[in-house]
C-alpha positions in Angstrom: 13.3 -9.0 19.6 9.9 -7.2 18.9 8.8 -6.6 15.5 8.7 -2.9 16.6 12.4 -3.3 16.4 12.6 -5.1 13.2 15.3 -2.6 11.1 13.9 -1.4 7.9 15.3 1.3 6.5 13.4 4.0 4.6 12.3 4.8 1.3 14.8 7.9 1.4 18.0 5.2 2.6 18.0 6.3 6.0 18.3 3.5 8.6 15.0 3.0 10.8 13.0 0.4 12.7 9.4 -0.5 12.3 8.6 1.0 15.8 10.0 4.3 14.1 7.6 4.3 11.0 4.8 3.8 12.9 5.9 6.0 15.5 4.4 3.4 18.4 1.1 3.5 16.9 -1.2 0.5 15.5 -0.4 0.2 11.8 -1.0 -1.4 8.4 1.6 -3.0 7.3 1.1 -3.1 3.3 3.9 -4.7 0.4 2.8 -2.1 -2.4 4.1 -1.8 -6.4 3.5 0.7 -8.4 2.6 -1.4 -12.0 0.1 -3.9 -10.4 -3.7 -4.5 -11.5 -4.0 -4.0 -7.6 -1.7 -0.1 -7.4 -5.1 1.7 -7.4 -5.6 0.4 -3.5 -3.2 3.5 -2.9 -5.9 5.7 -2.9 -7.7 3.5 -0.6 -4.4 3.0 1.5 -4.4 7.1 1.4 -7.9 7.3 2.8 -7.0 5.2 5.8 -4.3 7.4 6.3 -5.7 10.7 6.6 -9.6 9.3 8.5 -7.6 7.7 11.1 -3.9 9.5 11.3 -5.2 11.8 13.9 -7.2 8.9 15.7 -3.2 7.2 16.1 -3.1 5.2 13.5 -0.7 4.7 10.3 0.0 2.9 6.9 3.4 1.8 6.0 3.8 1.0 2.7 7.1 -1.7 2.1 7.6 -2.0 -1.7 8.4 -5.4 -3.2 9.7 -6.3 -6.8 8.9 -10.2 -6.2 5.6 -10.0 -7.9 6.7 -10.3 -11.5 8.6 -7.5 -11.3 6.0 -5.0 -10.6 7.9 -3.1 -8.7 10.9 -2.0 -10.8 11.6 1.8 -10.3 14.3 3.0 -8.0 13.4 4.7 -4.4 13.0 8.1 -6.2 11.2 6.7 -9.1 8.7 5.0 -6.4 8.5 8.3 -4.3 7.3 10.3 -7.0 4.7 8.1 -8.7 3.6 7.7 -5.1 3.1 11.3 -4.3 2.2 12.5 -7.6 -0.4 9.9 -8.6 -1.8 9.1 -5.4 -0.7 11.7 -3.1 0.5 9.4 -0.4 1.9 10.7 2.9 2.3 7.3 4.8 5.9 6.4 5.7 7.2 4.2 3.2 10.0 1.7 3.6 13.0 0.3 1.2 12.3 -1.9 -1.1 12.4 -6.0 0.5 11.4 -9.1 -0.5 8.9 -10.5 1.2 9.3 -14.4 0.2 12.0 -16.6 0.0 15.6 -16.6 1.1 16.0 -13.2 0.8 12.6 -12.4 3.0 13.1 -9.6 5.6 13.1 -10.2 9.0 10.0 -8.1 9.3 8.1 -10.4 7.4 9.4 -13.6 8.5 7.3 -12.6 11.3 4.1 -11.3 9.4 3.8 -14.4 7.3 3.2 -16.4 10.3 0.0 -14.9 11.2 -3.2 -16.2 9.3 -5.3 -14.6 6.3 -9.4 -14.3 6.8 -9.2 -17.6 5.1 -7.1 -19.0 7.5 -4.1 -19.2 5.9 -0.6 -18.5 7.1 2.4 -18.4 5.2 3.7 -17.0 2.1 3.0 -13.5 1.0 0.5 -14.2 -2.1 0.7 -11.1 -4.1 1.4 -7.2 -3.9 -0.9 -5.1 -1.7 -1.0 -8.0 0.9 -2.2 -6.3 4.6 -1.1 -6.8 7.8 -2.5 -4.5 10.9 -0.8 -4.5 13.6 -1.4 -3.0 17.4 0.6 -0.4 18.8 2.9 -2.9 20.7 3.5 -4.7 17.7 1.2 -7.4 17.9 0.2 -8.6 14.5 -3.9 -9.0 14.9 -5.2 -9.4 11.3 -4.2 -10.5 8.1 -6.1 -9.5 4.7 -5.4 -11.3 1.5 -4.4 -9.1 -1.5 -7.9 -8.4 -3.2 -9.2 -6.9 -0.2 -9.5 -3.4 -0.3 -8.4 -0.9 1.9 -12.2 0.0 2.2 -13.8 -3.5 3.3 -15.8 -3.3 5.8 -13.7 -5.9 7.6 -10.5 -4.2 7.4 -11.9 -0.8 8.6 -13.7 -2.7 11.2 -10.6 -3.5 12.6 -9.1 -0.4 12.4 -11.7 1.3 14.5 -10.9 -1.5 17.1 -7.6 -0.4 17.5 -7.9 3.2 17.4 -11.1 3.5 19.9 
């Protein structure tokens, strides 16, 4: 199975696949909360989406309460603070987990692929990245603290959308 196929359903409960959300483009696949020392990268995460929506390209934000519980609202709760805050229009998913026994199939995929550091494995924290092609393929992986503005994330975008 391709990750494009991966079922996640959507913020709103209705049933969906990754290939859906991103609507066959490449993507960044982020795990977002909305009470995190790292929430402000939604503006960043925003940005991306509106320079390079029109170039093919999308966020998907997949909120995650692992992270000491830094993601408690319901999908309503998260929907709002999301569009009124930071005025996101990027598909978001329902809330996974990321880690553990409980990971989603998405991401038992994701976490395979290494960091800039070179390290695989584990989601470390909220606003982890992963871009992915448009046939699913995951090609980079950025560690938490990298904004959605570094030069080597936006880099990589361009790659994909040129």
């Amino acid at each position: 199975m391709s990750i494009l196929e991966a079922p996640i359903g959507r913020l709103d409960g209705t049933p969906a696949t990754l290939g859906e959300l991103t609507g066959g483009r490449p993507a960044l696949v982020v795990n977002v909360a909305s009470k995190c020392g790292l929430t402000p990268q939604y503006a960043g995460l925003e940005k991306l989406q509106e320079q390079y929506a029109d170039r093919g390209f999308t966020v998907v934000g997949v909120p995650c309460n692992q992270f000491m519980g830094q993601e408690p609202g319901s999908p309503e709760e998260i929907a709002e603070f999301c569009s009124s805050t930071y005025g996101v229009t990027f598909p978001m998913t329902e809330k996974v987990e990321v880690n553990g026994e409980g990971r989603h199939p998405l991401y038992e995929t994701l976490v395979t692929t290494p960091n800039e550091a070179g390290e695989a494995g584990d989601v470390q924290w909220n606003f982890e990245k992963f871009l992915l092609a448009a046939d699913g393929t995951v090609v980079a992986r950025f560690s938490p603290r990298v904004e959605p503005e570094d030069p080597a994330l936006v880099d990589a975008v361009e790659r994909l959308v040129s």
